[in-house]
N, C-alpha and C positions, 0 to 999 in steps of 0.2 A: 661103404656103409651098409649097414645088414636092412633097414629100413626104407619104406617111401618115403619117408619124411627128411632121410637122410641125419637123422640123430645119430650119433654113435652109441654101440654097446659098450660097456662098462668095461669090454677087454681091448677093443678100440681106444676108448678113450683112454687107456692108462699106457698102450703102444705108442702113442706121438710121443713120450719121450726115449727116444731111443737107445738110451743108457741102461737102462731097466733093472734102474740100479736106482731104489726110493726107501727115503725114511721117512717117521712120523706125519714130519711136516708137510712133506710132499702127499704123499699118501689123505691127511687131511684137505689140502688145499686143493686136489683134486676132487674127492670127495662132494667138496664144495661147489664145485664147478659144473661139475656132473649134475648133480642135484638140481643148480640153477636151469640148466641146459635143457633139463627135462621138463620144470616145471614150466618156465616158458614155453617149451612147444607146445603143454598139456594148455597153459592157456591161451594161448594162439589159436590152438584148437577149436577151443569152446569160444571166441570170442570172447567180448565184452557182458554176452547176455547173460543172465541169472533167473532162473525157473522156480519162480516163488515168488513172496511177501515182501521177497527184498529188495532193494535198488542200490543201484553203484556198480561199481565197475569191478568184476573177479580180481583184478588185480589189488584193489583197493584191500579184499578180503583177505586173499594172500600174499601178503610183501615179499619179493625174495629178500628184504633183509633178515626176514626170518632164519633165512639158512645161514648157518655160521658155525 
């Protein structure tokens, strides 16, 4: 993993499939995956806390079911 965090980059992440042989679908669904992967660690990160007027939980604000 190129990272401390041990996230994968984007050329990582598309190598676990070793056929490297992807269409549309794959290509999306990885996409997707990726996306999820990061934003989790970005809030893992930051914890729960929010720096402001706000209250609740970061994850509250950004669902990954947003990603799709």
């Amino acid at each position: 993993m190129s990272n401390d965090n041990q996230i994968p980059t984007a050329l990582e992440f598309l190598h676990r499939d070793e056929s490297g042989v992807f269409n549309e679908v794959d290509i999306t669904q990885a996409m997707i995956e990726f996306a999820k992967l990061h934003v989790e660690a970005a809030l893992t990160a930051v914890g729960n806390e929010i720096i402001g007027p706000a209250a609740g939980s970061v994850r509250d604000i950004y669902s990954l079911n947003s990603i799709k």
